[in-house]
C-alpha positions as CSV (number, residue, x, y, z in Angstrom):
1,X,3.0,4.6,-37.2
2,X,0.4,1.9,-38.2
3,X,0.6,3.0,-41.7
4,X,3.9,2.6,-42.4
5,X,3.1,-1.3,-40.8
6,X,0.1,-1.4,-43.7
7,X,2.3,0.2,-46.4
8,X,5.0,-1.9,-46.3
9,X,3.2,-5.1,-45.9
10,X,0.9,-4.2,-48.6
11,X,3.5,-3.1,-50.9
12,X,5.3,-6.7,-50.3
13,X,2.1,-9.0,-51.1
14,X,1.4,-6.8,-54.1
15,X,5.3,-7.4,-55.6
16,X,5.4,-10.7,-54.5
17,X,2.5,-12.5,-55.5
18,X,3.2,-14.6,-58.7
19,X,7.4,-13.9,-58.0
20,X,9.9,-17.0,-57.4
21,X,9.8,-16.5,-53.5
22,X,5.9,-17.5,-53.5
23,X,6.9,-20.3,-56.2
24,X,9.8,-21.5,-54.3
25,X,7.1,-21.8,-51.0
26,X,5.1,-24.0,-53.1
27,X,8.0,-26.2,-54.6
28,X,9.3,-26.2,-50.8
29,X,5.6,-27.6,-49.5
30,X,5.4,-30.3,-51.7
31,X,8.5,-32.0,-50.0
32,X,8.3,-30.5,-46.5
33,X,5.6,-30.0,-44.0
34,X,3.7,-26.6,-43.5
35,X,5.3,-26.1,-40.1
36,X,8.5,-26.6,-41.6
37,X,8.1,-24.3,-44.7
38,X,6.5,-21.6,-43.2
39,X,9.1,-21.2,-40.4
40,X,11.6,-21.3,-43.1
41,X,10.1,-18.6,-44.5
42,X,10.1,-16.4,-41.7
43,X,13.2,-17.4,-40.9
44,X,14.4,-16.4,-44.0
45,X,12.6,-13.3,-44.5
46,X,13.5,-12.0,-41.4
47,X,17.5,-12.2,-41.8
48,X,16.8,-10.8,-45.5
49,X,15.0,-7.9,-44.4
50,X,16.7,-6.9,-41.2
51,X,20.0,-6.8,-42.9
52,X,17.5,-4.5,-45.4
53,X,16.2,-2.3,-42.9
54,X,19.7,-2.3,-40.8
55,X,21.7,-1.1,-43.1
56,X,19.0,1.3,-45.4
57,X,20.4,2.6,-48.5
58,X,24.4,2.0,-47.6
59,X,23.8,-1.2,-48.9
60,X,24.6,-0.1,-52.1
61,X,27.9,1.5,-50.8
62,X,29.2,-1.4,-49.5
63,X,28.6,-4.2,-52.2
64,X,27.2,-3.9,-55.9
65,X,24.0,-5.3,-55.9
66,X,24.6,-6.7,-59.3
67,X,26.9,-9.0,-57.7
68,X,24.8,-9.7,-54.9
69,X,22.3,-10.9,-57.6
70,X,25.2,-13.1,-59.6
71,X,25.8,-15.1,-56.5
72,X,22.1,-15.5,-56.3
73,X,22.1,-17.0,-59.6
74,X,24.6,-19.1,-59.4
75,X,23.7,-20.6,-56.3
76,X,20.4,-21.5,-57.2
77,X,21.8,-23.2,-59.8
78,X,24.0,-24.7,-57.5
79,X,21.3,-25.7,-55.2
80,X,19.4,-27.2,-58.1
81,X,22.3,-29.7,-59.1
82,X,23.3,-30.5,-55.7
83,X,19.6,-31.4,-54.9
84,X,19.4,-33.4,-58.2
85,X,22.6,-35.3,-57.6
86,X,21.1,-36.3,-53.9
87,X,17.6,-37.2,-56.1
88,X,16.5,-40.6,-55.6
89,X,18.9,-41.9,-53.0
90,X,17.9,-43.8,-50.0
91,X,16.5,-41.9,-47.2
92,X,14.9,-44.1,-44.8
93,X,14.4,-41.8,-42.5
94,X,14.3,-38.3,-43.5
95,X,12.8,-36.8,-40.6
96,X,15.7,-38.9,-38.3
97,X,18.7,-38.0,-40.5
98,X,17.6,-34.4,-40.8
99,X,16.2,-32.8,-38.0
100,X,16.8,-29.2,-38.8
101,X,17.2,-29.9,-42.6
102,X,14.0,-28.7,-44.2
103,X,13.6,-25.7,-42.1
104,X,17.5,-24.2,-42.6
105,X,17.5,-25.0,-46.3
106,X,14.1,-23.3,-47.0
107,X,15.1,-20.5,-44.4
108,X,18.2,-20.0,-46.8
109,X,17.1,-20.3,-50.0
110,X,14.8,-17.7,-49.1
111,X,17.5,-15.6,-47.8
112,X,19.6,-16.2,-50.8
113,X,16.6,-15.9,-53.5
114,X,16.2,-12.1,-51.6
115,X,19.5,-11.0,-51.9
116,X,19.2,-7.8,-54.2
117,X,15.5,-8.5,-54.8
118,X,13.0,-5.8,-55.6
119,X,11.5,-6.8,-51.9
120,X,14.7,-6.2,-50.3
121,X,15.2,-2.6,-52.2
122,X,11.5,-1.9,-51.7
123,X,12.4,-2.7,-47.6
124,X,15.6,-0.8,-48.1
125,X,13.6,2.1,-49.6
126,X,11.2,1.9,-47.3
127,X,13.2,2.2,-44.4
128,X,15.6,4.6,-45.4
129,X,12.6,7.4,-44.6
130,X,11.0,5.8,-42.1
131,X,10.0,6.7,-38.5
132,X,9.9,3.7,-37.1
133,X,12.0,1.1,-39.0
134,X,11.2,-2.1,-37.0
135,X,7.6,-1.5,-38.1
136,X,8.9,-1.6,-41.8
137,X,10.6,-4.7,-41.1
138,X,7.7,-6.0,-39.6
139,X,5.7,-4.8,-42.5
140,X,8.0,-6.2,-45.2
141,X,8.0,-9.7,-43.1
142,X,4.0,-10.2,-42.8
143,X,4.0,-9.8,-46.7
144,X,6.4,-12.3,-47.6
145,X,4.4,-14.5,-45.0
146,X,1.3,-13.7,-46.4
147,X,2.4,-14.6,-50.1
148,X,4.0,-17.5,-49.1
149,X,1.7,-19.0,-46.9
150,X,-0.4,-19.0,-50.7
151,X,2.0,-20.6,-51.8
152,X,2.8,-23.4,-49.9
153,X,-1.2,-24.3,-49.3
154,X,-0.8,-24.8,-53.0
155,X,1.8,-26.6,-53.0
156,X,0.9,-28.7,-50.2
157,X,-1.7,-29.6,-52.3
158,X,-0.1,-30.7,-55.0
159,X,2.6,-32.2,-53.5
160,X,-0.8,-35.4,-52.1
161,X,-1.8,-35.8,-56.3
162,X,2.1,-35.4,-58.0
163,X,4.7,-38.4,-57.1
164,X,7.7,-37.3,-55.3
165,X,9.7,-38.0,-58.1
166,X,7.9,-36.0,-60.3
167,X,8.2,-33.2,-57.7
168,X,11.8,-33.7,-57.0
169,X,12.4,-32.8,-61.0
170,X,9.8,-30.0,-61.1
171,X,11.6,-28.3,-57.7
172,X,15.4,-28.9,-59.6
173,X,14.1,-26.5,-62.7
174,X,12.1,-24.1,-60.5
175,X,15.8,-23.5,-59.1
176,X,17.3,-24.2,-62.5
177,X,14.9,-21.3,-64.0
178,X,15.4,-18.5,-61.3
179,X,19.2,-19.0,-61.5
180,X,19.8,-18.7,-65.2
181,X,17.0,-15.8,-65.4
182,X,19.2,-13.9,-62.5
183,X,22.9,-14.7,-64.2
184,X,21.0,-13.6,-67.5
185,X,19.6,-10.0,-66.6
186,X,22.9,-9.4,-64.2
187,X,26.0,-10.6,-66.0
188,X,28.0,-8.3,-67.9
189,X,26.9,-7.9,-71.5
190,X,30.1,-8.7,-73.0
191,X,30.0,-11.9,-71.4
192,X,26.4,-13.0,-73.1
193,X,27.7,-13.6,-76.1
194,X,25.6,-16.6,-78.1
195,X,29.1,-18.6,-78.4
196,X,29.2,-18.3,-74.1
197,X,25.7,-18.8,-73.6
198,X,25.8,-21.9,-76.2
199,X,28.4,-23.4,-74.1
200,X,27.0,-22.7,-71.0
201,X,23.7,-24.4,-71.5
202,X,25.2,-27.2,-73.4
203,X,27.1,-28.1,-70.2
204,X,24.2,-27.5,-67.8
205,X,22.2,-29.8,-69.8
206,X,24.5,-32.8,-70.1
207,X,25.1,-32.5,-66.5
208,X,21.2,-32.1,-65.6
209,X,20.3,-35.4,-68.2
210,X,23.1,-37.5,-66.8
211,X,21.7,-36.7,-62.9
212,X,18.0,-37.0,-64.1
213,X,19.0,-40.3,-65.8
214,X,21.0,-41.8,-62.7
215,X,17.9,-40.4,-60.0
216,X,16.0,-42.1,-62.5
217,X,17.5,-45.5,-62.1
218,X,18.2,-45.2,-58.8
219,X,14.7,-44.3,-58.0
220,X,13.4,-47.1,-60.1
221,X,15.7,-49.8,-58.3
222,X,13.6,-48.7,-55.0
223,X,9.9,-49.0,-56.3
224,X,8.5,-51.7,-54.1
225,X,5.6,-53.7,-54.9
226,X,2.6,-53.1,-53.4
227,X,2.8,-55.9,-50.6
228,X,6.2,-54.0,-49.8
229,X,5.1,-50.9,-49.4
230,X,2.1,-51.6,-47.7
231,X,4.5,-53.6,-44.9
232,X,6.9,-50.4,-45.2
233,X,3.9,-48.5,-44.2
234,X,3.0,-49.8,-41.9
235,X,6.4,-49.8,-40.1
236,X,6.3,-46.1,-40.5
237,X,2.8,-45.7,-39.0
238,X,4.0,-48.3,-35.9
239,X,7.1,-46.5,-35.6
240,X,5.7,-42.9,-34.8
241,X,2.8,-44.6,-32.9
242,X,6.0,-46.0,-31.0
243,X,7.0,-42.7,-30.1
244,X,3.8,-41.8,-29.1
245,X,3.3,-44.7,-26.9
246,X,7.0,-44.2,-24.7
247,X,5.4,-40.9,-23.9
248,X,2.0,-41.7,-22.1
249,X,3.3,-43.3,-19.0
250,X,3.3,-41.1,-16.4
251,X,4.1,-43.2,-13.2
252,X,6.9,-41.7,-11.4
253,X,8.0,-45.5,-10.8
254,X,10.3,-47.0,-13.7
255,X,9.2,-50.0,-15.2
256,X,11.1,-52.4,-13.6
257,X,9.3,-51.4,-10.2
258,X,5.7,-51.2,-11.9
259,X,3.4,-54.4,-12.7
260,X,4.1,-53.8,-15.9
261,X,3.4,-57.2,-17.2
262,X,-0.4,-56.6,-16.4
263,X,-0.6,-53.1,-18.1
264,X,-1.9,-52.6,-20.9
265,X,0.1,-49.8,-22.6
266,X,3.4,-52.1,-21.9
267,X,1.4,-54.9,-23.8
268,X,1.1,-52.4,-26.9
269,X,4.9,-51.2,-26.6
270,X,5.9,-54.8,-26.6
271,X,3.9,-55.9,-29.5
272,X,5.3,-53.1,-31.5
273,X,8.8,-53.3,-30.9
274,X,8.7,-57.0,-31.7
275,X,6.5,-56.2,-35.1
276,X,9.7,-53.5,-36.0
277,X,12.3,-55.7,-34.6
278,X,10.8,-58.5,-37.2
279,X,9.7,-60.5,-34.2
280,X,7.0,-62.6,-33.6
281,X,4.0,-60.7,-32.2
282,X,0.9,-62.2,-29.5
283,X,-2.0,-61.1,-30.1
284,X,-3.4,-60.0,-26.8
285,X,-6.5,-57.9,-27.2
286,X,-8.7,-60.6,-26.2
287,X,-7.4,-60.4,-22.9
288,X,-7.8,-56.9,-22.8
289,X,-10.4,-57.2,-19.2
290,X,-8.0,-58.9,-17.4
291,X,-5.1,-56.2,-18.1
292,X,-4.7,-53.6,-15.6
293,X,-6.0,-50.0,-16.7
294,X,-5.5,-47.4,-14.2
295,X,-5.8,-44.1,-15.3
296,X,-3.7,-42.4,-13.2
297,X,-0.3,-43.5,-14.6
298,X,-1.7,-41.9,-18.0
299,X,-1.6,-38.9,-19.8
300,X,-5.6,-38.9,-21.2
301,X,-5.0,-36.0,-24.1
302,X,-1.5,-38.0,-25.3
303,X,-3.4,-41.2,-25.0
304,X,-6.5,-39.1,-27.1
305,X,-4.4,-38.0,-29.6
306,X,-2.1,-41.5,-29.9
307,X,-5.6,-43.2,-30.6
308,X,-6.7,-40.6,-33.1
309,X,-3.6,-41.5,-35.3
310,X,-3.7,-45.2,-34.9
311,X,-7.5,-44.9,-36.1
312,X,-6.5,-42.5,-39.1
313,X,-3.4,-45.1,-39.7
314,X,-6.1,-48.0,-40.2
315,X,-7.9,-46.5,-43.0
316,X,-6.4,-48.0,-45.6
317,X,-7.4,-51.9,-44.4
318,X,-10.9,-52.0,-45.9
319,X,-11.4,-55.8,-46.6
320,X,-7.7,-56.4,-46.1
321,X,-8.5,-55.9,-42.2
322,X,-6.9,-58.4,-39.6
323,X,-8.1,-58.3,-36.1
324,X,-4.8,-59.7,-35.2
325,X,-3.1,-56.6,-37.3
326,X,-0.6,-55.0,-34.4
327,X,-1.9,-51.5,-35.4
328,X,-5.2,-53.1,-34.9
329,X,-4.3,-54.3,-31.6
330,X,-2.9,-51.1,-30.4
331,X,-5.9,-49.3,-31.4
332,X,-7.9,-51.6,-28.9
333,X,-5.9,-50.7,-26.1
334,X,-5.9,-47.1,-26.4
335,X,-9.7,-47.7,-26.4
336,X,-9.8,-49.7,-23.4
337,X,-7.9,-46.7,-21.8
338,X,-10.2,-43.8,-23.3
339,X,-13.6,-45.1,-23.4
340,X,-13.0,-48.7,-20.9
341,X,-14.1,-51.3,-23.3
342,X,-13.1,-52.0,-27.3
343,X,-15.2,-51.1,-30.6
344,X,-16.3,-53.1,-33.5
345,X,-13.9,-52.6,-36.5
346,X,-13.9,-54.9,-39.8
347,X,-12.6,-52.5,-42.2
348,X,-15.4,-49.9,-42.6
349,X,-14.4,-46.6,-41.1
350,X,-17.6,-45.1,-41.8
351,X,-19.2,-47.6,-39.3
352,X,-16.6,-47.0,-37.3
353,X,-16.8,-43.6,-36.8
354,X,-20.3,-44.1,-35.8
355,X,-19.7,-46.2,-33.2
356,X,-16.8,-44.2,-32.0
357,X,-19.1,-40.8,-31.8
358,X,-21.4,-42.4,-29.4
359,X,-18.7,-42.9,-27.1
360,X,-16.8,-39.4,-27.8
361,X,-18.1,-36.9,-30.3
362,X,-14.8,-34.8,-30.1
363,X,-12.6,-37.8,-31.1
364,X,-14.5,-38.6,-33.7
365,X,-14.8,-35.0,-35.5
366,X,-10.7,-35.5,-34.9
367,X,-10.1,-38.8,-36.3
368,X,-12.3,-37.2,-39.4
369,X,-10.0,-34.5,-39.7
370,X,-7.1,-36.5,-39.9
371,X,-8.7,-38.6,-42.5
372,X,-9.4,-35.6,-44.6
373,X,-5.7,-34.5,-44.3
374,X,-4.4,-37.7,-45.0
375,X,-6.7,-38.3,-48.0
């Protein structure tokens, strides 16, 4: 029972370290987040591999797995110029616009990419004599988890030290590669001829120069300078702290029935809607003691973890650190809530930290952890 769990999952590491699934999971991480890609995987892997273990060796009666691996092909390739034509265009808000996005299109190019694969014949093999099939799937699942959990911590990696661009173009021919390679080994012979395979490539590589070239320009006309993107920036790090901040509040009352005027969280909420509104902001930490902080109407671990952000937001201020900054004065008032009073900051997070473990060692081993992420 448990070794045809071990077997399977073993066999599945072993054939798929190195393969395109694990190099797809690292393409996939350097655009989406872990989270996303690794439930894409599973996602993927399980559909793959159920329909494996499901059907056992009938697959083979029911469609030629030579065509199965055709349509592969060519939709890889189809994924590559789709995703090479969208290259560069204006997403201001990726997450917003696509909600389920990254996790469906990993979850089926995984499915796709595993469509006649040697893992889905090994699964299909596999199961076909086994005792206890779900364990097989089970098996076959944990390996292509395994491999691709190497993957994307790779990728992941290199997605903070390689610009998206770059990336973008890299994750086009990683598709562009597996497709041809799968068209090449399944196609009928007769149709390989050089005079067809001249052709073919000659129109895939107009049509990939003349995308490259217009996501090139595209992506050029949208560099901002670096005043630009640090104000775009920081409208991304205030909007998510936004979201944060709607969410602490847990007096039962709405606002219009609270003092809200004298609280302190509706001070911050304020501030940052007028900052992304392009509003004029008050600066209002200095009358931080005479705001109302009652810890009752809070939630302390969302208020924790919206102040560990807003610290790890601030790390890039060095000298260019304003005390009237708005992320600045957010951070003061979710310090007022956690620790009932405000900390020295003039750009040196180092010093910072320091001051901050006094108050709350457990905060500050976070806020280090999120700098260590971000960096």
């Amino acid at each position: 029972m448990l070794q045809e769990l071990l077997t399977s999952c073993f066999l599945i590491v072993a054939a798929e370290m190195g393969d395109k699934s694990q190099i797809l999971a690292m393409t996939f991480a350097t655009k989406y987040s872990i989270r996303q890609v690794m439930l894409g995987v599973s996602i993927g892997a399980l559909l793959n591999h159920g329909i494996a273990v499901a059907l056992g060796s009938s697959l083979s009666k029911l469609i030629a797995l030579d065509l199965v691996r055709i349509l592969a092909g060519a939709a890889f390739i189809l994924f590559a110029l789709i995703s090479l034509a969208n290259s560069g265009e204006d997403e201001p808000d990726e997450a917003e616009n696509h909600k389920f996005g990254p996790v469906l299109t990993v979850a089926m190019a995984f499915f796709i990419g595993e469509l006649g694969d040697k893992t889905q014949l090994a699964a299909i093999t596999l199961a076909s004599s086994a005792d206890y099939p779900l364990l097989v799937l089970a098996g076959t699942v944990s390996g292509m988890i395994i491999t691709g959990a190497v993957g994307i911590i790779i990728g992941s990696r290199m997605g903070k030290r390689i610009p998206e661009f770059a990336m973008r173009i890299i994750s086009v021919f990683v598709f562009l590669f597996f497709g041809l390679v799968s068209l090449y080994k399944n196609l009928p012979r007769e149709w390989l001829a050089p005079a067809n395979i001249f052709t073919a490539i000659m129109i895939l590589g107009l049509t990939v120069t003349f995308l490259i070239r217009r996501a090139w320009r595209i992506h050029s006309s949208q560099i901002l300078t670096p005043l630009q993107a640090r104000a775009e920036r920081l409208r991304r790090q205030l909007a998510d702290i936004k979201m944060l901040v709607d969410d602490l509040c847990v007096n039962p009352k709405p606002c219009a029935d609270c003092s809200c005027s004298q609280c302190v969280l509706e001070s911050a909420r304020q501030n940052i809607s007028a900052y992304l509104n392009h509003k004029a902001t008050i600066p209002f930490a200095r009358q931080l003691d005479t705001l109302q902080v009652d810890r009752r109407y809070f939630d302390i671990a969302k208020v924790r973890e919206a102040y560990c952000q807003t610290v790890a937001s601030c790390q890039n201020c060095s000298s260019a650190h304003q005390d009237t900054c708005v992320l600045n004065q957010t951070r003061k008032v979710f310090e007022k809530i956690c620790f009932d009073k405000t900390l020295p900051f003039i750009g040196d997070m180092d010093r910072y930290l320091a001051e901050v473990r006094k108050e709350s060692p457990v905060l500050a081993a976070k806020i280090q952890r999120l700098l260590a992420d971000a960096s």
